[in-house]
OpenMM code with the backbone's topology and positions (N, CA, C; nanometers):
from openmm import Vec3, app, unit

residues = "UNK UNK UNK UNK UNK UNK UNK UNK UNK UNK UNK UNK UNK UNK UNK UNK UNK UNK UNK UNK UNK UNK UNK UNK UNK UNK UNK UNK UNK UNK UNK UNK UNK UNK UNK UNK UNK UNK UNK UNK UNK UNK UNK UNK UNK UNK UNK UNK UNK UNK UNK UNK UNK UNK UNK UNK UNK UNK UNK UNK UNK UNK UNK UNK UNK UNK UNK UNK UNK UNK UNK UNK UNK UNK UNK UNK UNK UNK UNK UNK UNK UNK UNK UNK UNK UNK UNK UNK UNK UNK UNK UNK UNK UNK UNK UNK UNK UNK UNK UNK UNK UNK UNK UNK UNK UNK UNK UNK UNK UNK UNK UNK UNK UNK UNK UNK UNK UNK UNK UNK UNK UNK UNK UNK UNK UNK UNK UNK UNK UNK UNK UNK UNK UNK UNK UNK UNK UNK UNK UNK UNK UNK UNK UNK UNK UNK".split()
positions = [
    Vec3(3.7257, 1.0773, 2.6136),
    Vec3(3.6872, 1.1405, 2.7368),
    Vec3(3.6259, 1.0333, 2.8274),
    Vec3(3.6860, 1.0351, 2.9748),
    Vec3(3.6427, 0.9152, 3.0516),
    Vec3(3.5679, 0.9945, 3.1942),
    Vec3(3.4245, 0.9044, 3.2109),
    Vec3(3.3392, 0.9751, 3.3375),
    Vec3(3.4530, 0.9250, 3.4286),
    Vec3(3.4334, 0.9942, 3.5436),
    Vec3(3.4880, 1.0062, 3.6431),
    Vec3(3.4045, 0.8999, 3.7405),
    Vec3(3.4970, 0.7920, 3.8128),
    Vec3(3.4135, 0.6896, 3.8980),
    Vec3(3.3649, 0.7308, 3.9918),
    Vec3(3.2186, 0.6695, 4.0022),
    Vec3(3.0970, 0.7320, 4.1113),
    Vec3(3.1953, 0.7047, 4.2634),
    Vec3(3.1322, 0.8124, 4.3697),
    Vec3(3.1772, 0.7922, 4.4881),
    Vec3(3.0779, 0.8044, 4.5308),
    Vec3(3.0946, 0.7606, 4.7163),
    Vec3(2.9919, 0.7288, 4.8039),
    Vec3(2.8938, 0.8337, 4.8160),
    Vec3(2.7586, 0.8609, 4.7934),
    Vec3(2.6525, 0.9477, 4.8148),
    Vec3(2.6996, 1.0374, 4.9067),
    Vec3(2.7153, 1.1995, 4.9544),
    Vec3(2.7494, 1.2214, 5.0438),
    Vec3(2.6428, 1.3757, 5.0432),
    Vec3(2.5872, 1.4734, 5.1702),
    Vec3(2.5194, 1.5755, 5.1805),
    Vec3(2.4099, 1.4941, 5.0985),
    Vec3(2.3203, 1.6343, 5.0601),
    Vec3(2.2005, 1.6524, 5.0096),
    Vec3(2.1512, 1.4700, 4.9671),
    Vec3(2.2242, 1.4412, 4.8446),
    Vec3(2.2190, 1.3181, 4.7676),
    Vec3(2.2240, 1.2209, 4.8953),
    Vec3(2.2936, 1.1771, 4.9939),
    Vec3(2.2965, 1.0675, 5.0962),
    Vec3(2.1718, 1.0762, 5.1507),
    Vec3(2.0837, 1.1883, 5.2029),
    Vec3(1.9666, 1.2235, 5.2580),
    Vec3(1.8450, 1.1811, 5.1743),
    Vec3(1.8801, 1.2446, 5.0697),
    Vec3(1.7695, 1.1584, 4.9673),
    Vec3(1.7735, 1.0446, 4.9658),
    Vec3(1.8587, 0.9660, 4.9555),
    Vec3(1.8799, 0.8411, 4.9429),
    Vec3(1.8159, 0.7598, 5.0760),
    Vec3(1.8774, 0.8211, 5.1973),
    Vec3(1.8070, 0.8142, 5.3132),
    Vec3(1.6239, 0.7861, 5.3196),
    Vec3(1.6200, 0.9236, 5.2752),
    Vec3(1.4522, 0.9214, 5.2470),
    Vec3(1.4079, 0.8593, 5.1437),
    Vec3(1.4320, 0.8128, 5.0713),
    Vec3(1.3861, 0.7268, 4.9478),
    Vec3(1.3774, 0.6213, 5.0107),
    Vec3(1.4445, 0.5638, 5.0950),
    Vec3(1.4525, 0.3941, 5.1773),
    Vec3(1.3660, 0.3947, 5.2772),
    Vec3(1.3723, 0.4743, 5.3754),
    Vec3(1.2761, 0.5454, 5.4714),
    Vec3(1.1269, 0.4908, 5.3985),
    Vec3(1.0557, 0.5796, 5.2951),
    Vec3(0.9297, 0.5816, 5.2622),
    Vec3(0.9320, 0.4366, 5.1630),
    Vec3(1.0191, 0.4286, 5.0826),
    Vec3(0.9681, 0.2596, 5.0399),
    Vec3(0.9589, 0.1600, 5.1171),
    Vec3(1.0481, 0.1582, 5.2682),
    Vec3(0.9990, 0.0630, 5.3675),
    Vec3(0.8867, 0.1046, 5.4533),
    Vec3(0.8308, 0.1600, 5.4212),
    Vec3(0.6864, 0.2548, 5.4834),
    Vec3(0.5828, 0.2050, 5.3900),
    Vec3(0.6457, 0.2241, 5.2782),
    Vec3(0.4581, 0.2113, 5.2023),
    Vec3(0.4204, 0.0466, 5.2415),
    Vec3(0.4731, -0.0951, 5.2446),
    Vec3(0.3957, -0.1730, 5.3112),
    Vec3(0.3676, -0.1577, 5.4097),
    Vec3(0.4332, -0.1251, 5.4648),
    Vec3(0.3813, -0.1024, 5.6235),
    Vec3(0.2060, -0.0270, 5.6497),
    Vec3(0.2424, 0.0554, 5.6114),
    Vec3(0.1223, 0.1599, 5.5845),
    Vec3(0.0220, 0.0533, 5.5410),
    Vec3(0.0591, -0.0043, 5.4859),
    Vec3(-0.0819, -0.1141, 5.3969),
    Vec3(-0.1464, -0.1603, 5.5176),
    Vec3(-0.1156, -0.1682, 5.6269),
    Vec3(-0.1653, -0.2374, 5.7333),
    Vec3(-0.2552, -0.1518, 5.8045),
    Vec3(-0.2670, 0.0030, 5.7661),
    Vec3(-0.3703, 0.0769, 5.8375),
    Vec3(-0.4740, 0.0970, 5.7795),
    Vec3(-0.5611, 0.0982, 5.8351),
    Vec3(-0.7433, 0.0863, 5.7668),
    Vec3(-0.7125, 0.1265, 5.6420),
    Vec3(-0.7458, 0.0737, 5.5220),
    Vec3(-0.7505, 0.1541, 5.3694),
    Vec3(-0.8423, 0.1829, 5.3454),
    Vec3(-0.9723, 0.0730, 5.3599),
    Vec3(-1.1000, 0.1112, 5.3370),
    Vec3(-1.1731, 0.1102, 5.4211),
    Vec3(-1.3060, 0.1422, 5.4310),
    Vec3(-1.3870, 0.1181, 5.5037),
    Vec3(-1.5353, 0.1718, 5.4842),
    Vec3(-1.6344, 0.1277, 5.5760),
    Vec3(-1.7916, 0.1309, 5.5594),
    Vec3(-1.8769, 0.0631, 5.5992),
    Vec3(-1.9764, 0.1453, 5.6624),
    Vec3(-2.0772, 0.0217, 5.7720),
    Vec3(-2.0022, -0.0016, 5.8897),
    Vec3(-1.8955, 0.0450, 5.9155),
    Vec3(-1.8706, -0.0097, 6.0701),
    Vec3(-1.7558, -0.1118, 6.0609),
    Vec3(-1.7171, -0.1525, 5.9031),
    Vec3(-1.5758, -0.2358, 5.9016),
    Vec3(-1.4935, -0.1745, 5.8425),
    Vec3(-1.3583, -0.1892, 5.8734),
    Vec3(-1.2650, -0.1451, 5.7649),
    Vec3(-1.1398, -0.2553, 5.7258),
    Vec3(-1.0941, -0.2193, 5.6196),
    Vec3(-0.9951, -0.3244, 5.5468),
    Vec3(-0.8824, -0.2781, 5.5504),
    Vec3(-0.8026, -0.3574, 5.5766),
    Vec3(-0.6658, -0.3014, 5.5685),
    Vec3(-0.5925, -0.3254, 5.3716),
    Vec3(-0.4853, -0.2326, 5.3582),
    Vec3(-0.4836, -0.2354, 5.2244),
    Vec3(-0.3896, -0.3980, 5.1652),
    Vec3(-0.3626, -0.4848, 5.2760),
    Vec3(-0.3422, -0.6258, 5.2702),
    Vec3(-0.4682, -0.7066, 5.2552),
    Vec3(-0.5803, -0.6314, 5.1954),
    Vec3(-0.7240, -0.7170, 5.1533),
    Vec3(-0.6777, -0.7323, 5.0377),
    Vec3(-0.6254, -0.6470, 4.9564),
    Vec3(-0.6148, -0.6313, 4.8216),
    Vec3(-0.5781, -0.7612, 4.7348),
    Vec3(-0.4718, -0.8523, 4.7889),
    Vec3(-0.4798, -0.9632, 4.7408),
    Vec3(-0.3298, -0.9982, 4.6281),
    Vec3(-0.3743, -0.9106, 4.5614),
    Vec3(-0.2375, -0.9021, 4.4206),
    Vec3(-0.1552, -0.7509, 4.4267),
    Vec3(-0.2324, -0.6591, 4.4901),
    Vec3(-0.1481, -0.5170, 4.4545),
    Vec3(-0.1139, -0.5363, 4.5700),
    Vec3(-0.1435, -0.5582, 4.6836),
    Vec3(-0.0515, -0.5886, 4.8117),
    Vec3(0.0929, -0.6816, 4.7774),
    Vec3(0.0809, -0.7499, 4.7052),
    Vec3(0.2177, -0.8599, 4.6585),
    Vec3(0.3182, -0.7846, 4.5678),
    Vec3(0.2488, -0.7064, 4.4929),
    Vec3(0.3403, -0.6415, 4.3901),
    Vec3(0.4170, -0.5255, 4.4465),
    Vec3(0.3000, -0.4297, 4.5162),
    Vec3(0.3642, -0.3405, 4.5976),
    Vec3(0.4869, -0.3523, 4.6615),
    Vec3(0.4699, -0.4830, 4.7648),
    Vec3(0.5811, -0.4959, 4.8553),
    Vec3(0.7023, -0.5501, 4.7591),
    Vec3(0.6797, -0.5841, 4.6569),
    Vec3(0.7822, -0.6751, 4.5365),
    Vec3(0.8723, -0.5091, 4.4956),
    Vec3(0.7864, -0.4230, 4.4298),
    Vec3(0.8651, -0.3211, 4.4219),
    Vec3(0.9161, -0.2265, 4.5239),
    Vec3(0.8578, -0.2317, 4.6032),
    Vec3(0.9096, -0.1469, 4.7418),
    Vec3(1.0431, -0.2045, 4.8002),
    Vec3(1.0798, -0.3657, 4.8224),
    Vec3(1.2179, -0.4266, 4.8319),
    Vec3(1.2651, -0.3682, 4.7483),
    Vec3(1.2145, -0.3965, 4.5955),
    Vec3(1.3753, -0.3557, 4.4711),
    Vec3(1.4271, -0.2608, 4.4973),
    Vec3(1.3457, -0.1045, 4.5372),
    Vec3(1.3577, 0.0036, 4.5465),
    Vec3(1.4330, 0.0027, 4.6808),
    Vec3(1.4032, -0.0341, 4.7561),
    Vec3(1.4960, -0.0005, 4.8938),
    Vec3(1.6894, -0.0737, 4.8422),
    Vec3(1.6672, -0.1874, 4.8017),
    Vec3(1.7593, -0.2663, 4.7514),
    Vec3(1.8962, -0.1711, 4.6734),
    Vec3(1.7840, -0.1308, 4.5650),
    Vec3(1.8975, -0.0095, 4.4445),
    Vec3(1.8873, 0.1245, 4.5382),
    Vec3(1.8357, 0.1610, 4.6163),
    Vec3(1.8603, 0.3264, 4.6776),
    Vec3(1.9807, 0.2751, 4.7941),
    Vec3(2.0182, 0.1478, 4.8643),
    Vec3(2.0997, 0.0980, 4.9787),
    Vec3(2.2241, 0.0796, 4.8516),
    Vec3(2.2064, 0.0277, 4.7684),
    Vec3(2.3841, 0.0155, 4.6922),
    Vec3(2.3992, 0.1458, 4.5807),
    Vec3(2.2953, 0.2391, 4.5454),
    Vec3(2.3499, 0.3621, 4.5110),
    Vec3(2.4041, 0.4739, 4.6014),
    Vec3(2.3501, 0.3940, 4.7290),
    Vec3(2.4584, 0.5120, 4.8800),
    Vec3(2.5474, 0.4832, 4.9116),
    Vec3(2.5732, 0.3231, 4.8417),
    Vec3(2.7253, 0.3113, 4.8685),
    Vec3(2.8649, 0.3257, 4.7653),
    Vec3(2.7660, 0.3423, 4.5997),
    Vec3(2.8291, 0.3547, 4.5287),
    Vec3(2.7418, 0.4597, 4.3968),
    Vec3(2.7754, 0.5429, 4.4372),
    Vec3(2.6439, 0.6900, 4.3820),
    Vec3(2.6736, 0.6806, 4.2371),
    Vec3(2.5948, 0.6177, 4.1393),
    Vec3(2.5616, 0.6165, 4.0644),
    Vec3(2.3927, 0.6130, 3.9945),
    Vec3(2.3700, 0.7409, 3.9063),
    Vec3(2.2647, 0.7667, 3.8536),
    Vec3(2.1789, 0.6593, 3.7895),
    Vec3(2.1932, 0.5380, 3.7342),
    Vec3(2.0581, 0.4971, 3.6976),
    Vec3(1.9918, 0.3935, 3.8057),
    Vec3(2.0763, 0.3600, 3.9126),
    Vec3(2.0121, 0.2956, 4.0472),
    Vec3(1.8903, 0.3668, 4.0595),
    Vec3(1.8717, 0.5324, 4.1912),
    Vec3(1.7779, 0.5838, 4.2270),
    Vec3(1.7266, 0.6161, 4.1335),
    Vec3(1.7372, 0.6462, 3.9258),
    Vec3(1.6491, 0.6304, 3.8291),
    Vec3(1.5462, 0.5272, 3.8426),
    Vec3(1.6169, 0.3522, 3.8903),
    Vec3(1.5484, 0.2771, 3.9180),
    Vec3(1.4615, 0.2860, 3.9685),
    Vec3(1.4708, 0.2859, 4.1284),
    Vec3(1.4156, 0.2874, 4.2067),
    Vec3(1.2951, 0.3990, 4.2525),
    Vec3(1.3177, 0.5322, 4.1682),
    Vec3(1.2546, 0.5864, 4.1495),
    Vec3(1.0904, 0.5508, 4.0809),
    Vec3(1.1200, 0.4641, 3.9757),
    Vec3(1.0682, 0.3916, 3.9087),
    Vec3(0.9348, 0.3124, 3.9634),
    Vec3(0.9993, 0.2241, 3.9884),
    Vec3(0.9280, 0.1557, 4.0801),
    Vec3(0.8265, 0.1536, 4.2232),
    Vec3(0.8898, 0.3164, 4.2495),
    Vec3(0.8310, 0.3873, 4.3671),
    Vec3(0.7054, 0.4699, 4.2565),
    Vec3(0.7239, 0.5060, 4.1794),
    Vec3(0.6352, 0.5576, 4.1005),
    Vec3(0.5191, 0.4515, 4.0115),
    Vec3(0.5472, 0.3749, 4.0111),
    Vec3(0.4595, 0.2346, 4.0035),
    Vec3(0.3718, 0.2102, 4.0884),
    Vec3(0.4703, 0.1800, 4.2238),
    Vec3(0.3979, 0.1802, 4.3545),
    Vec3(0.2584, 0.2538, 4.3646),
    Vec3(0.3708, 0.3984, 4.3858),
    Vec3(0.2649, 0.4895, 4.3505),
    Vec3(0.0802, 0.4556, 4.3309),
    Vec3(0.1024, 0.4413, 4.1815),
    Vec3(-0.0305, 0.4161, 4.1227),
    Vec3(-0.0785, 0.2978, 4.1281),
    Vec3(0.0043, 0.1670, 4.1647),
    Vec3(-0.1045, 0.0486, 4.2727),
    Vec3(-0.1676, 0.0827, 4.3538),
    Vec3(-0.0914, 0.2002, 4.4235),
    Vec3(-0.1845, 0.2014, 4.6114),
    Vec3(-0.2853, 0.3215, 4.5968),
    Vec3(-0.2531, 0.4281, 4.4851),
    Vec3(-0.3473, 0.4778, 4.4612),
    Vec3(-0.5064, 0.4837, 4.3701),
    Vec3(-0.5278, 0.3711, 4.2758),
    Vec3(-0.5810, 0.3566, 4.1930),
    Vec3(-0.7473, 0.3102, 4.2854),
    Vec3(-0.6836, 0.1903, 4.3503),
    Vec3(-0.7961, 0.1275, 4.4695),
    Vec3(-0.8769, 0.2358, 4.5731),
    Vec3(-0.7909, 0.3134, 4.6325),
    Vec3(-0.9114, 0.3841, 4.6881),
    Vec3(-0.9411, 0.4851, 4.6550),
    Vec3(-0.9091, 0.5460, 4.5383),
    Vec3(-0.9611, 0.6249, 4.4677),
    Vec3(-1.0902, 0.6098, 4.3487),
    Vec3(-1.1217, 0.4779, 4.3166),
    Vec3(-1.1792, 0.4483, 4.2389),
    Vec3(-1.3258, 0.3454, 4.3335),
    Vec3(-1.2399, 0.2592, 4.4058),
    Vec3(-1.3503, 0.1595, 4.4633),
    Vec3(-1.4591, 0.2863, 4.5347),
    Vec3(-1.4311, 0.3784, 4.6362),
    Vec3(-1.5377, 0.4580, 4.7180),
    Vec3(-1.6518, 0.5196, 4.5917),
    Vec3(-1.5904, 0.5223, 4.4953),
    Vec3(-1.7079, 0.6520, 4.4058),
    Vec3(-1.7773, 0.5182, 4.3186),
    Vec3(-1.7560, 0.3763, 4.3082),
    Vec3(-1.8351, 0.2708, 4.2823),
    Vec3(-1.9660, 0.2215, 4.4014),
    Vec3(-1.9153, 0.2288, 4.5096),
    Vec3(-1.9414, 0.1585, 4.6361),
    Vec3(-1.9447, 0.2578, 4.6851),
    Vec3(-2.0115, 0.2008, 4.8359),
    Vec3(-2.0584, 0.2861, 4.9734),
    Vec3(-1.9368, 0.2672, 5.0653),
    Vec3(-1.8374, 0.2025, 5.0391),
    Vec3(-1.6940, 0.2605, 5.0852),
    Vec3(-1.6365, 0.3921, 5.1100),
    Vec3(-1.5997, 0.3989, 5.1730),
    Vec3(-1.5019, 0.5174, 5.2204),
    Vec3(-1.3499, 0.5122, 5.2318),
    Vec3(-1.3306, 0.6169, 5.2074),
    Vec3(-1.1613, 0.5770, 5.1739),
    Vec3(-1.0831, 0.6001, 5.3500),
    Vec3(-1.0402, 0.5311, 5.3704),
    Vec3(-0.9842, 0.5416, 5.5419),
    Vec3(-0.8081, 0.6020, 5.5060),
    Vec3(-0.7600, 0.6206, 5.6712),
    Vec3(-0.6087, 0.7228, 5.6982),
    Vec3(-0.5221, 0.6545, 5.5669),
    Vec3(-0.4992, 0.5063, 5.5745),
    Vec3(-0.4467, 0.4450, 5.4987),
    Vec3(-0.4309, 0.4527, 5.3602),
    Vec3(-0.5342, 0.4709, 5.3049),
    Vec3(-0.5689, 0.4794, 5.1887),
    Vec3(-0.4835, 0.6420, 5.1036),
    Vec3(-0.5115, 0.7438, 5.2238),
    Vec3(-0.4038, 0.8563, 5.1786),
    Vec3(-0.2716, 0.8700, 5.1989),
    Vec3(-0.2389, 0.8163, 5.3349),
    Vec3(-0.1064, 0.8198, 5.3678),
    Vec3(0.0320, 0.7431, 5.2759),
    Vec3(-0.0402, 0.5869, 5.2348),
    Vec3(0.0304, 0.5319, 5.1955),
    Vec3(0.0778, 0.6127, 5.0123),
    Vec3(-0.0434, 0.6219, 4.9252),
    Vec3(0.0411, 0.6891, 4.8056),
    Vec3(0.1014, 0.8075, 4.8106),
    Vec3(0.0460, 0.8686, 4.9240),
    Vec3(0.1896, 1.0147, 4.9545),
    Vec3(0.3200, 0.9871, 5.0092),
    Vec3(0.3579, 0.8797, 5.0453),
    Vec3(0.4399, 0.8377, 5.1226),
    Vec3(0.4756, 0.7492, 4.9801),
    Vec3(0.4623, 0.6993, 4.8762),
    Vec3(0.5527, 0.6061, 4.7452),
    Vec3(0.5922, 0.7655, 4.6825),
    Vec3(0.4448, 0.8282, 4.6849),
    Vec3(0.5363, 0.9807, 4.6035),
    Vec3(0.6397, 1.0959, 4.6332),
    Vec3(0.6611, 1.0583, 4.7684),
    Vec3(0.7638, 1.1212, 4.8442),
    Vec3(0.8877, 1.0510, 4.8032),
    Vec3(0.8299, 0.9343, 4.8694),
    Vec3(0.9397, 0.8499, 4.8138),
    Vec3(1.0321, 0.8095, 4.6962),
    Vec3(0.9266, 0.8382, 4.5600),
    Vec3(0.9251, 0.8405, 4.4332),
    Vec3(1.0972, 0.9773, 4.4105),
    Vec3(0.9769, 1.1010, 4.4840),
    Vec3(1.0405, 1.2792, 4.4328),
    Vec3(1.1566, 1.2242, 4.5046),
    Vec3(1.2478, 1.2248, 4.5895),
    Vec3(1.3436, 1.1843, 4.6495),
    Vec3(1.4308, 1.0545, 4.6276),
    Vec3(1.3962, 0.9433, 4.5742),
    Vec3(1.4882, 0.9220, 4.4692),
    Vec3(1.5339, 0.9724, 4.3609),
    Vec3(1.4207, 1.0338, 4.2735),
    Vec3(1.4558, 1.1247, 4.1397),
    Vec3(1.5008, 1.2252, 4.1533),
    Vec3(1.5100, 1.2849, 4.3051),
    Vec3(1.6058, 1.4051, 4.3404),
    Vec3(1.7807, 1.3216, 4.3744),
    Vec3(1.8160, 1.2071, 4.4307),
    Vec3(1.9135, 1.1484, 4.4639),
    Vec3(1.9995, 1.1071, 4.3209),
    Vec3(1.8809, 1.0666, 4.2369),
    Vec3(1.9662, 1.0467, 4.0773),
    Vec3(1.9911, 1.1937, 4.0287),
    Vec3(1.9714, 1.2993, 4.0422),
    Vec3(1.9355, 1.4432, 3.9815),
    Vec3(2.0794, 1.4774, 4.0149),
    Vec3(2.1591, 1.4523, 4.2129),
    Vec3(2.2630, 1.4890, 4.2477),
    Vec3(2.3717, 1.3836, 4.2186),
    Vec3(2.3544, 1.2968, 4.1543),
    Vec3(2.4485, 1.2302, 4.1029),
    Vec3(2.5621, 1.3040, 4.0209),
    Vec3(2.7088, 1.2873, 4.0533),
    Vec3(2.7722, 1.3872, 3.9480),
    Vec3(2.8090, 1.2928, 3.7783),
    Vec3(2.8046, 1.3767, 3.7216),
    Vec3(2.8653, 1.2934, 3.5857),
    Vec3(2.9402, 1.3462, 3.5005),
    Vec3(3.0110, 1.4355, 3.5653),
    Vec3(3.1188, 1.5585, 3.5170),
    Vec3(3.1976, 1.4393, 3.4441),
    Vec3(3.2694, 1.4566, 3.3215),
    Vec3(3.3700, 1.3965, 3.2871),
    Vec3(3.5539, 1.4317, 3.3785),
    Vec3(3.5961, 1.3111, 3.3575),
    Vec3(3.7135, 1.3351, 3.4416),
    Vec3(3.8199, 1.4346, 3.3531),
    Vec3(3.8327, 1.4417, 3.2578),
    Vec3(3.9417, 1.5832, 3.2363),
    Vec3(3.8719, 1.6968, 3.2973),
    Vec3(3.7724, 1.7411, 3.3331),
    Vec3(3.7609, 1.8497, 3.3832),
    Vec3(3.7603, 1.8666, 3.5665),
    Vec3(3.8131, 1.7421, 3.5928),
    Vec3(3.8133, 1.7347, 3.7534),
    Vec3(3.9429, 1.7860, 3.7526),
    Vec3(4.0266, 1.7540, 3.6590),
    Vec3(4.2116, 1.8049, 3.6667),
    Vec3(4.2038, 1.9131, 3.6216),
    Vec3(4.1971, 2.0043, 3.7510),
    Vec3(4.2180, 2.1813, 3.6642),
    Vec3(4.3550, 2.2487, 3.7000),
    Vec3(4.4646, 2.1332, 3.7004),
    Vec3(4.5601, 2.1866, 3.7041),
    Vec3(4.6414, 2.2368, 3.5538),
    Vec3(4.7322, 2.3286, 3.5564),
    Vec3(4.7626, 2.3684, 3.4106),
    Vec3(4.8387, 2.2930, 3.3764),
    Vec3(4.8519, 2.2188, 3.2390),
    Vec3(4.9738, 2.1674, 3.1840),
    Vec3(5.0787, 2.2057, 3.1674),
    Vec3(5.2086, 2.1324, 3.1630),
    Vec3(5.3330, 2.2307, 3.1567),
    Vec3(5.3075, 2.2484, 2.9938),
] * unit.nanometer
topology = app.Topology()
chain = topology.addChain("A")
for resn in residues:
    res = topology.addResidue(resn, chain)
    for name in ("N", "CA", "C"):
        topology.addAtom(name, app.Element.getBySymbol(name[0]), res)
């Protein structure tokens, strides 16, 4: 029994895919709006130093595998990339969730926007691998045999 070769992402699955690229080229970006702040300064989440580097390291891969699984729709790409958005994830969230309840910090717009925006990003790749088909190919031929 032979899978049937992936074709181009198309409806629902292309959109996801869409939005999966959308929000992984967002979450650096986002790093650039106040993350923290207190006393009258705030930091952008490019203070961070090392999770700012990694972030943007997985946020490329992820845009990278969600741009060649829309051109060739196969399931363990946006698995990937999913991945990695879910990584993301918990870099950008760990910092201002943890530093404010140590410190007289406050967590600024940044600080929320950006891990809702990897977990959007995250659910919507793992929805783009979900519409992947993987029907085997004898059952695409439903014509009758003589």
């Amino acid at each position: 029994m032979s899978v049937s070769a992936p074709g181009r992402a198309e409806g629902t699955a292309a959109l996801m895919h869409i939005v999966g690229v959308v929000c992984a080229a967002a979450v650096p970006l986002l790093l650039l709006l106040p993350y923290l702040g207190g006393g009258g300064e705030t930091e952008t989440g490019w203070a961070l130093k090392r999770i700012d580097i990694v972030t943007l390291v997985f946020c490329v891969l992820a845009v990278l595998l969600l741009v060649a699984s829309l051109y060739e729709h196969r399931r363990s790409l946006p698995l990937a990339a999913a991945g990695l958005l879910f990584a993301a994830f918990g870099l950008v969230l760990a910092f201002p969730l943890e530093f404010p309840a140590l410190t007289d910090a406050d967590t600024e717009i940044g600080g929320y926007l950006t891990p809702l925006v990897a977990l959007i990003g995250a659910g919507a790749a793992l929805y783009a691998a979900e519409l992947a088909s993987v029907r085997p190919a004898a059952l695409e031929d439903t014509a009758p045999s003589p």
